[in-house]
Residue frames as a rotation matrix with the C-alpha (Angstrom) as fourth column:
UNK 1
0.562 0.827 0.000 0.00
0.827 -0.562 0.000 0.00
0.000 0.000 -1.000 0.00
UNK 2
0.258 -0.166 0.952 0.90
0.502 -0.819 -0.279 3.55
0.825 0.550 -0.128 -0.69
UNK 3
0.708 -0.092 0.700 1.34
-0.589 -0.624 0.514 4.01
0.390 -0.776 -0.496 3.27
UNK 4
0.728 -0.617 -0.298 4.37
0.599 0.784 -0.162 1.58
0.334 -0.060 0.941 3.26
UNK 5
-0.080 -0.631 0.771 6.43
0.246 -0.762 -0.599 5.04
0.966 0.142 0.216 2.97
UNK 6
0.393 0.590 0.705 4.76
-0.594 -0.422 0.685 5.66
0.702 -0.688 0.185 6.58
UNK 7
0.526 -0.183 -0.831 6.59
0.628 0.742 0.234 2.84
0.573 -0.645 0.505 8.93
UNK 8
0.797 -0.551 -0.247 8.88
0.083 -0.304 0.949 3.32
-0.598 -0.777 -0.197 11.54
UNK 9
0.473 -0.835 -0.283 12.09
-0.669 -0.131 -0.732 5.24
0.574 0.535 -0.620 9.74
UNK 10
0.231 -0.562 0.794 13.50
-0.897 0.194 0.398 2.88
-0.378 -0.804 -0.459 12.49
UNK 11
0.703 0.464 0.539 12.81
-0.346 0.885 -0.311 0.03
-0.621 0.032 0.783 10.41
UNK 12
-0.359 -0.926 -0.119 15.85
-0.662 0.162 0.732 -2.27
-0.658 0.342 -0.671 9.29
UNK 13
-0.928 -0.315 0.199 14.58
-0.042 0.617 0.786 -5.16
-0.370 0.721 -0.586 7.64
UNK 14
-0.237 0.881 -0.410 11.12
-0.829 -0.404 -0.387 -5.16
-0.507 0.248 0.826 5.35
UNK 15
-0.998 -0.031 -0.058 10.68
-0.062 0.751 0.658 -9.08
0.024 0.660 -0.751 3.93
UNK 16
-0.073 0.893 0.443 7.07
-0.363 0.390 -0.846 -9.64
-0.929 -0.223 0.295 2.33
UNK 17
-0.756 -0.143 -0.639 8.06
-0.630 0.422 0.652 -12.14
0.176 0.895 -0.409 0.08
UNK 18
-0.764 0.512 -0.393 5.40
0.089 0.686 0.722 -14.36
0.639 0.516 -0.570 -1.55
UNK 19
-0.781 0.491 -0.385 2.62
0.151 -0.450 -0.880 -12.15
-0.605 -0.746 0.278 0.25
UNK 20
-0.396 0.610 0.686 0.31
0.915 0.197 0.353 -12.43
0.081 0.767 -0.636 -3.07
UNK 21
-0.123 0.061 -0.991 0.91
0.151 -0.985 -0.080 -8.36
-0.981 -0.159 0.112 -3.08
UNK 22
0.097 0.434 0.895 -0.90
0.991 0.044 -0.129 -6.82
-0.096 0.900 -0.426 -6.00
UNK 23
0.927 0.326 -0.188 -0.58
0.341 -0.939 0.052 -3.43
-0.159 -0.112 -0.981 -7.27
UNK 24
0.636 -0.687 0.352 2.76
-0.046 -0.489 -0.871 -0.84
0.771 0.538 -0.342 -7.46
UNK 25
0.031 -0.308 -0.951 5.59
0.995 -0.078 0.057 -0.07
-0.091 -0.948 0.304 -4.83
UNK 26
0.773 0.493 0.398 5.21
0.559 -0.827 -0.060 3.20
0.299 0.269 -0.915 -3.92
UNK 27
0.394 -0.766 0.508 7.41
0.153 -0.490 -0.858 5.66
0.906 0.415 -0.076 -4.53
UNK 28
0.308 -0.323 0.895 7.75
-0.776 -0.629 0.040 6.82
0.550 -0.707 -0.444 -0.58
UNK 29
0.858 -0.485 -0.169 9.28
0.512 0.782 0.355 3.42
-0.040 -0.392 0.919 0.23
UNK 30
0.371 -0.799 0.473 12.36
0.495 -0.261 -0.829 5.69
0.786 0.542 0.299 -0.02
UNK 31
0.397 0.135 0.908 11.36
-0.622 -0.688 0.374 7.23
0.675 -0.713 -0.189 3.07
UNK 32
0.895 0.367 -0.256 12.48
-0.217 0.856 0.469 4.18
0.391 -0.364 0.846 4.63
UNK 33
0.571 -0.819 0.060 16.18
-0.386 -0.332 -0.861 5.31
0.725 0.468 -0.505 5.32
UNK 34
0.005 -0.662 0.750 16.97
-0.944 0.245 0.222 2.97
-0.331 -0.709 -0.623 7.76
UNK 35
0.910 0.399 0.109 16.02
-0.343 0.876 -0.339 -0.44
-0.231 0.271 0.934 5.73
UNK 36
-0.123 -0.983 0.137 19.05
-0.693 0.183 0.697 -2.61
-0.710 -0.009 -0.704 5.59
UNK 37
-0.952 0.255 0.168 16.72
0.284 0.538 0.794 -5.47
0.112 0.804 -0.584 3.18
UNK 38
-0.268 0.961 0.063 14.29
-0.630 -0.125 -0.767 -5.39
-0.729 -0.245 0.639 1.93
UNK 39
-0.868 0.366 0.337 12.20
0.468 0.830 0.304 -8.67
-0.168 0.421 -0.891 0.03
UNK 40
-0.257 0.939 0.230 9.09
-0.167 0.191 -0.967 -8.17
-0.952 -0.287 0.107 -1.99
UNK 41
-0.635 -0.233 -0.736 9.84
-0.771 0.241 0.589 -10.57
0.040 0.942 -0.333 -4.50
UNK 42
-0.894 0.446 -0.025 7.45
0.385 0.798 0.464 -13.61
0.227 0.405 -0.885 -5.79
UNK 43
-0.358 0.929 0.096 4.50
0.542 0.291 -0.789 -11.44
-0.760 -0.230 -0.607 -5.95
UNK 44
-0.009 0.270 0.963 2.73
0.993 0.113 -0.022 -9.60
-0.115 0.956 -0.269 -8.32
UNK 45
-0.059 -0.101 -0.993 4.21
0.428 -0.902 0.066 -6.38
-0.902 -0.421 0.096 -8.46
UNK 46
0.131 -0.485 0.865 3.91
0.991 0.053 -0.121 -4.49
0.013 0.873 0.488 -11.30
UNK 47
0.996 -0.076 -0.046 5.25
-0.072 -0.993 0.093 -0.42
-0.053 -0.089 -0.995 -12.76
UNK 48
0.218 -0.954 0.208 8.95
-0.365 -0.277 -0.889 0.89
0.905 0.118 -0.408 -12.35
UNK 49
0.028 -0.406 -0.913 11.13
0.961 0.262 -0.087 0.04
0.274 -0.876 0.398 -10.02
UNK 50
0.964 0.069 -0.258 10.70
0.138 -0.956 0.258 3.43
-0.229 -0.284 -0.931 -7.78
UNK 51
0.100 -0.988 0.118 14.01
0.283 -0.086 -0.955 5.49
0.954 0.129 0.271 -8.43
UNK 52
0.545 -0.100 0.832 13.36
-0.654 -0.672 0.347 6.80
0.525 -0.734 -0.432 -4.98
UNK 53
0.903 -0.283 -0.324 15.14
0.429 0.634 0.643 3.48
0.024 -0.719 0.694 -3.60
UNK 54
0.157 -0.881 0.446 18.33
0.345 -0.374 -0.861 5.59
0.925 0.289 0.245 -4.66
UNK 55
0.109 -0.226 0.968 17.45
-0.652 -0.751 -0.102 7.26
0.750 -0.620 -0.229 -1.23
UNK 56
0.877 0.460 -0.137 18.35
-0.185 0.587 0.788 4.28
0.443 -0.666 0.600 1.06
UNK 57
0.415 -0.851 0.322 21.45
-0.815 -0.505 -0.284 4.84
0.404 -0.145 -0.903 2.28
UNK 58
-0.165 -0.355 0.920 21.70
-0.962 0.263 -0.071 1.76
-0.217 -0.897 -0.385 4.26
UNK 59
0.840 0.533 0.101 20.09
-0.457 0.796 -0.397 -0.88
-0.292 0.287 0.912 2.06
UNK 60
-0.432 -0.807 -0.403 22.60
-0.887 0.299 0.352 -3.63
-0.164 0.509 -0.845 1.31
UNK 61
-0.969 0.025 0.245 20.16
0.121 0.914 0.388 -6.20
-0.215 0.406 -0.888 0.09
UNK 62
-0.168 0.812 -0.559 17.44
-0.879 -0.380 -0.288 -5.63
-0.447 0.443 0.777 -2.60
UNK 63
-0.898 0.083 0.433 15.39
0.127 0.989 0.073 -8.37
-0.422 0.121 -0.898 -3.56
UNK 64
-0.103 0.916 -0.388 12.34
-0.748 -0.329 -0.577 -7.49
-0.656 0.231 0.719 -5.99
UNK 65
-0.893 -0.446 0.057 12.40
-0.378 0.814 0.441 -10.94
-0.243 0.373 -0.896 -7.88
UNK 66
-0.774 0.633 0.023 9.79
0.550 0.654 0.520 -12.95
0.314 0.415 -0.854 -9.90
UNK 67
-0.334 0.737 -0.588 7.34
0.216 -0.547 -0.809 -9.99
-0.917 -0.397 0.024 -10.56
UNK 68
0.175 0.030 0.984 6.11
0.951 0.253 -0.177 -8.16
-0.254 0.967 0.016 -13.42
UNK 69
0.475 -0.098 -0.875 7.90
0.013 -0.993 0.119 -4.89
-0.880 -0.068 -0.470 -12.74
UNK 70
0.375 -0.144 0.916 8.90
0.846 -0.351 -0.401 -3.21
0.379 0.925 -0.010 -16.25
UNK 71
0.882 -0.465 -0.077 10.92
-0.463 -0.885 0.049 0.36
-0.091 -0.008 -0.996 -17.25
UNK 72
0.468 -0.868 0.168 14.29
-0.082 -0.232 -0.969 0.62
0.880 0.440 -0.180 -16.55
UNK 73
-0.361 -0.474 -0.803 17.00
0.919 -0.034 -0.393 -0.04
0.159 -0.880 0.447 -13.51
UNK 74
0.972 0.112 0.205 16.48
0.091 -0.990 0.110 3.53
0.215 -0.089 -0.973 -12.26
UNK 75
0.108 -0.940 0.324 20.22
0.064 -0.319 -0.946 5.33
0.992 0.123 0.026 -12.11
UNK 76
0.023 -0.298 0.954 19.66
-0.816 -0.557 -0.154 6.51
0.577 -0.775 -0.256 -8.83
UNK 77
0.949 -0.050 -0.311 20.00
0.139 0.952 0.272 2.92
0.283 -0.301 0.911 -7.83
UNK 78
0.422 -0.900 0.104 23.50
0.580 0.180 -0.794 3.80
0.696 0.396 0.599 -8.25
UNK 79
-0.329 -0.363 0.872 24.12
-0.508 -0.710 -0.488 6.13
0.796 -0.603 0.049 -5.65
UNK 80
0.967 0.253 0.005 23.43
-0.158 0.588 0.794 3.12
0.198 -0.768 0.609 -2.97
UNK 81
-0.239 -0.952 -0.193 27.33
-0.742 0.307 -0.596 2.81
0.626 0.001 -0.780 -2.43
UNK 82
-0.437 0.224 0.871 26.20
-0.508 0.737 -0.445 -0.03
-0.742 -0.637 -0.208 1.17
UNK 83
0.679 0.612 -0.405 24.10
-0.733 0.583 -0.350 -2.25
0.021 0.535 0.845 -2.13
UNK 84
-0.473 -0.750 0.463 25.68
-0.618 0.657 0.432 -5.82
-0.628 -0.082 -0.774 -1.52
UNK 85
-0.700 0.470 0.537 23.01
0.457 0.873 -0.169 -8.21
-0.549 0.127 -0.826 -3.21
UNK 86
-0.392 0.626 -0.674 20.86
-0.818 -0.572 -0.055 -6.34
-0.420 0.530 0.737 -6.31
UNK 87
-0.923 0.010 0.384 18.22
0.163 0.915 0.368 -9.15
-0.347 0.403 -0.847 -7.47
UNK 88
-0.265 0.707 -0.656 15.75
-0.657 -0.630 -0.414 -7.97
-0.706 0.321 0.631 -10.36
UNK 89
-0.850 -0.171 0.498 15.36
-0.141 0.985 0.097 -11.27
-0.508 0.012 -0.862 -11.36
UNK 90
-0.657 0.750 0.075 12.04
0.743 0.662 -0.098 -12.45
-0.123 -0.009 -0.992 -13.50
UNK 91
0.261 0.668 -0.697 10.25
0.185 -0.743 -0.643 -9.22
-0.948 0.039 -0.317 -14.00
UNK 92
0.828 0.141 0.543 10.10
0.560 -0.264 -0.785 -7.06
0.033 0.954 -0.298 -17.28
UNK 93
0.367 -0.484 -0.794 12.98
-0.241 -0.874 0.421 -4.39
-0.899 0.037 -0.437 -17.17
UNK 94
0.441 -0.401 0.803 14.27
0.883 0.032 -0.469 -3.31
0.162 0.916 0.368 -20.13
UNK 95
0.979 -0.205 -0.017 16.41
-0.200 -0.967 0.158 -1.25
-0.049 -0.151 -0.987 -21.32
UNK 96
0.240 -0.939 -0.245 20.24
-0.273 0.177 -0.946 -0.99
0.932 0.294 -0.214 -21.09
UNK 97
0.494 -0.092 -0.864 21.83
0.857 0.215 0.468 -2.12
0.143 -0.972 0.185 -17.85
UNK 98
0.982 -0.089 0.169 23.43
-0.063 -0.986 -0.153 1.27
0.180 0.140 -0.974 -16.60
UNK 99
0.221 -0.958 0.184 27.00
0.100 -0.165 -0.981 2.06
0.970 0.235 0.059 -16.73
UNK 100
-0.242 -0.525 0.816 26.94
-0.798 -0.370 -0.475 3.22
0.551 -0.766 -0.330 -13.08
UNK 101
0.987 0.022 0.161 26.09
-0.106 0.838 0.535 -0.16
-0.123 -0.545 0.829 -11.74
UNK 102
0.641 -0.747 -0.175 30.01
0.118 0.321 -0.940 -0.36
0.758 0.582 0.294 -12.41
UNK 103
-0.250 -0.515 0.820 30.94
-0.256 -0.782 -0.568 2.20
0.934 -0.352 0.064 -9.83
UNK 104
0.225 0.458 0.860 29.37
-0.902 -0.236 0.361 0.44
0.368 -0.857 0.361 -7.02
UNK 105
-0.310 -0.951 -0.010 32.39
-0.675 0.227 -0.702 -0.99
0.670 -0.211 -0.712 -5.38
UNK 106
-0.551 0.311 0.774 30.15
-0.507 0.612 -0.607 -3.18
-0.663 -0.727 -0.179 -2.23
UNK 107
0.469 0.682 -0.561 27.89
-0.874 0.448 -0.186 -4.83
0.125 0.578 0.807 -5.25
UNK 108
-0.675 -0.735 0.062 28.79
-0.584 0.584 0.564 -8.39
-0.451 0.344 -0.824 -5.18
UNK 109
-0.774 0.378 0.508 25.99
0.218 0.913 -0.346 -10.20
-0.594 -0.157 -0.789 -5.93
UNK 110
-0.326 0.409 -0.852 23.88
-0.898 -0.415 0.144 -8.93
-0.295 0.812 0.503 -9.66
UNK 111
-0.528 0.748 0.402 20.83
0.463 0.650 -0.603 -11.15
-0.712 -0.132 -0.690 -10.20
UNK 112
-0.561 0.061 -0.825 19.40
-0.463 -0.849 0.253 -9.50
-0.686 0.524 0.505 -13.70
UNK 113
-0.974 0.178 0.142 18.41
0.225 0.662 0.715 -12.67
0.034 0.728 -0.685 -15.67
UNK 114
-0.650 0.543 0.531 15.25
0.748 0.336 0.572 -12.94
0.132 0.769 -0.625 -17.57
UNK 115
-0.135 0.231 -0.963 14.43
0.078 -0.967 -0.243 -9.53
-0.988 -0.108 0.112 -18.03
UNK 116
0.693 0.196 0.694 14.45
0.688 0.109 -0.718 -7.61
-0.216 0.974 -0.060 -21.26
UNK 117
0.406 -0.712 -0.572 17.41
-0.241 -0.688 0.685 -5.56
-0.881 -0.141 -0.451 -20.99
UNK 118
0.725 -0.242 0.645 19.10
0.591 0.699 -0.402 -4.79
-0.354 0.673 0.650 -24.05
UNK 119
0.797 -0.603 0.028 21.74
-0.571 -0.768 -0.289 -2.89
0.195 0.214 -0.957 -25.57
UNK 120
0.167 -0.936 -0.310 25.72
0.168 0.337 -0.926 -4.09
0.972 0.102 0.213 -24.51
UNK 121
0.217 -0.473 -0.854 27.52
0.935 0.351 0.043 -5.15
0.279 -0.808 0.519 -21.65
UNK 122
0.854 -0.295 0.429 28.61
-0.115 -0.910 -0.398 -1.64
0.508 0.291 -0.811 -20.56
UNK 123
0.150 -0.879 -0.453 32.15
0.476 0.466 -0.746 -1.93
0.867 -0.103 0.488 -19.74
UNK 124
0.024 -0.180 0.983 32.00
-0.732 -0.673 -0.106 -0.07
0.681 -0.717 -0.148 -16.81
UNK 125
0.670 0.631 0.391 31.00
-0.735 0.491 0.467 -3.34
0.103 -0.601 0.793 -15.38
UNK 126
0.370 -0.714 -0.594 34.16
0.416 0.699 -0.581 -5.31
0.831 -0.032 0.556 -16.06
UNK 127
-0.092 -0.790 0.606 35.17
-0.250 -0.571 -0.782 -2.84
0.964 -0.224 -0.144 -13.36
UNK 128
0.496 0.293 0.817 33.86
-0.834 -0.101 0.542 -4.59
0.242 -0.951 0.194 -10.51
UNK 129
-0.330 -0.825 -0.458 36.85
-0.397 0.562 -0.725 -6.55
0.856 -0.058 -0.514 -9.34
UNK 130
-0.993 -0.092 -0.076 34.74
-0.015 0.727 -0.686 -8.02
0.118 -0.680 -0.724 -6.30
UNK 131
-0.020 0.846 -0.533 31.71
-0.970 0.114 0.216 -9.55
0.243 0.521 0.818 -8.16
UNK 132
-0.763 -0.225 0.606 31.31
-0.313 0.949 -0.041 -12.93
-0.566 -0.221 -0.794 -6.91
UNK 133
-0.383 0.666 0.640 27.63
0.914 0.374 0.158 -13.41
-0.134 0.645 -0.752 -9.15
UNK 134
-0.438 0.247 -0.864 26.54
-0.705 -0.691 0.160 -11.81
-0.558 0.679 0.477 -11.98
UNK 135
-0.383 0.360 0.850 23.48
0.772 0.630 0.081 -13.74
-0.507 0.688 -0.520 -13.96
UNK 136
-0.118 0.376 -0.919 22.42
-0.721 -0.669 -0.181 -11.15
-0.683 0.641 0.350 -16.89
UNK 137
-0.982 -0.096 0.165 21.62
0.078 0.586 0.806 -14.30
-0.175 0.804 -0.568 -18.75
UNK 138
-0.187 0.972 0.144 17.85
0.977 0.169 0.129 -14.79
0.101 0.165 -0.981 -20.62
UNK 139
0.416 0.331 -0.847 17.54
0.232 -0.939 -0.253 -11.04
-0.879 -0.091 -0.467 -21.88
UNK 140
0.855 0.434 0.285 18.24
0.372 -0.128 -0.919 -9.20
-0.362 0.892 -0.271 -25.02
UNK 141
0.311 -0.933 -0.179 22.14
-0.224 -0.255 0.941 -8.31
-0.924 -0.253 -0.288 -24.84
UNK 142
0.646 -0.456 0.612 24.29
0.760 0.457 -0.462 -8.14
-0.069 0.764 0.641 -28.19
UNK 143
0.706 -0.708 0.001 26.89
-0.516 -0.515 -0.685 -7.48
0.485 0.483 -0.729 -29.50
UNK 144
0.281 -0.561 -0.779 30.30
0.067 0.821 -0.567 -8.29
0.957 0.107 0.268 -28.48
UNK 145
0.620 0.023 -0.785 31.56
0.779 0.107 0.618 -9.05
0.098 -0.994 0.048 -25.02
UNK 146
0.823 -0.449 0.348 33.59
-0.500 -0.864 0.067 -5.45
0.270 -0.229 -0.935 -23.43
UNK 147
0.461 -0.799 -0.386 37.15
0.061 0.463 -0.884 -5.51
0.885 0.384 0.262 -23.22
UNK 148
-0.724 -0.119 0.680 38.49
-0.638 -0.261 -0.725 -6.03
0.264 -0.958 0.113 -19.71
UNK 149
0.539 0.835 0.110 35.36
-0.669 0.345 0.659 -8.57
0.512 -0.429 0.744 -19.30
UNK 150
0.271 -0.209 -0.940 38.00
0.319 0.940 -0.117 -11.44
0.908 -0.268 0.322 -17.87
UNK 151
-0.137 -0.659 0.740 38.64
-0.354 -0.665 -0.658 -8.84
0.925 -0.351 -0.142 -14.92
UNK 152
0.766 0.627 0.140 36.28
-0.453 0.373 0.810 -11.00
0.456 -0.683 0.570 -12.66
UNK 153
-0.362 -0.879 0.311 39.18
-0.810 0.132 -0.572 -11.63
0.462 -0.459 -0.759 -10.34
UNK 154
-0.874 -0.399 0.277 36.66
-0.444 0.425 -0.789 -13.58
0.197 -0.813 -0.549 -7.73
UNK 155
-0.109 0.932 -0.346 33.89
-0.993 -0.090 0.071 -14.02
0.035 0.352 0.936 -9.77
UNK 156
-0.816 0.000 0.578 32.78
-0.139 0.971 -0.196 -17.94
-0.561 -0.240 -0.792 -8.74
UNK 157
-0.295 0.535 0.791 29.63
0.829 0.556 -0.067 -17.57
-0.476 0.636 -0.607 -11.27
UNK 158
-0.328 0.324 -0.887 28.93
-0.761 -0.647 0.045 -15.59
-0.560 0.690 0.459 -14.51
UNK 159
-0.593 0.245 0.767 26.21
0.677 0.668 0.310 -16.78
-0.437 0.703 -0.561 -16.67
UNK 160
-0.742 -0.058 -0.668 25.60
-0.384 -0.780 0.495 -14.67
-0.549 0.624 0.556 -19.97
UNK 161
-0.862 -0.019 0.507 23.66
0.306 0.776 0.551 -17.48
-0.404 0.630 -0.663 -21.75
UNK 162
-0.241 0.835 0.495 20.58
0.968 0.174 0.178 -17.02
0.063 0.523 -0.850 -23.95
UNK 163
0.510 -0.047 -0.859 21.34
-0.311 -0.941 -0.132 -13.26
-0.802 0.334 -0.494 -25.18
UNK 164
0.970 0.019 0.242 22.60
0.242 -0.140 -0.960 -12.48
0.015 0.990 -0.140 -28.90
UNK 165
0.713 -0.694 0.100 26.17
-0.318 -0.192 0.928 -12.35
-0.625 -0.693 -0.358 -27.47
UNK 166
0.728 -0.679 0.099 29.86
0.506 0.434 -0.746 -12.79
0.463 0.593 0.659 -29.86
UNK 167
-0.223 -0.966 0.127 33.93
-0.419 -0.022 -0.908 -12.88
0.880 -0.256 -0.400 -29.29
């Protein structure tokens, strides 16, 4: 509900997975600036992913998985520097993945698959030298892989598979 934005700002953790939630997330979930996770994947969300989650200073595990949210990553995602665990799993996004998902140095864990995201790897992303998983497979990706893509020092799983992918 639209008064989610309304909890205790005290609140750290926010899990209402597989809660057979129907409807949008509203935008003043942003207000939420003490949420360390938050889960409210496997239900039936649909709309954008709010960009207001950009305002969560503290979130280091997003989990909006198996919905039917659609649009675009939002950028201001990127300005989460504490994001450990980003899973947008199963839903519609499209679009490119953004370049600044590169810059965000605590990411280790990039859950993207079956989406519609298209456009190219952006190489910004080869820059994350402590990626342990990355699944951007089952989405619309082509072209060739970015140079610098073997940088995954400590990557333990990358799967690219079923995209329009070459070299």
């Amino acid at each position: 509900p639209s008064l989610a934005g309304n909890l205790s700002l005290s609140l750290e953790e926010l899990n209402m997975r597989s809660c057979e939630i129907h409807g949008k997330i509203p935008n003043g979930i942003g207000n939420l600036t003490s949420l360390r996770l938050m889960s409210i994947s496997d239900n039936n969300l649909v709309g954008l992913v709010p960009d207001t989650l950009g305002r969560l200073p503290k979130i280091q595990e997003l989990y909006l998985f198996n919905n039917r949210l659609q649009g675009s990553i939002p950028i201001d995602l990127c300005q989460v520097r504490s994001l450990g665990n980003l899973y947008l799993s199963a839903n519609r996004i499209s679009g490119p993945i953004p370049n600044c998902l590169g810059n965000m140095t605590s990411l280790r864990d990039a859950k993207l698959d079956n989406n519609k995201l298209s456009s190219t790897i952006p190489m910004e992303l080869c820059d994350m030298r402590d990626l342990v998983y990355l699944d951007i497979s089952s989405n619309e990706l082509h072209r060739s892989l970015p140079v610098g893509f073997g940088n995954f020092k400590i990557a333990t799983f990358i799967d690219l598979s079923n995209n329009q992918l070459s070299g």
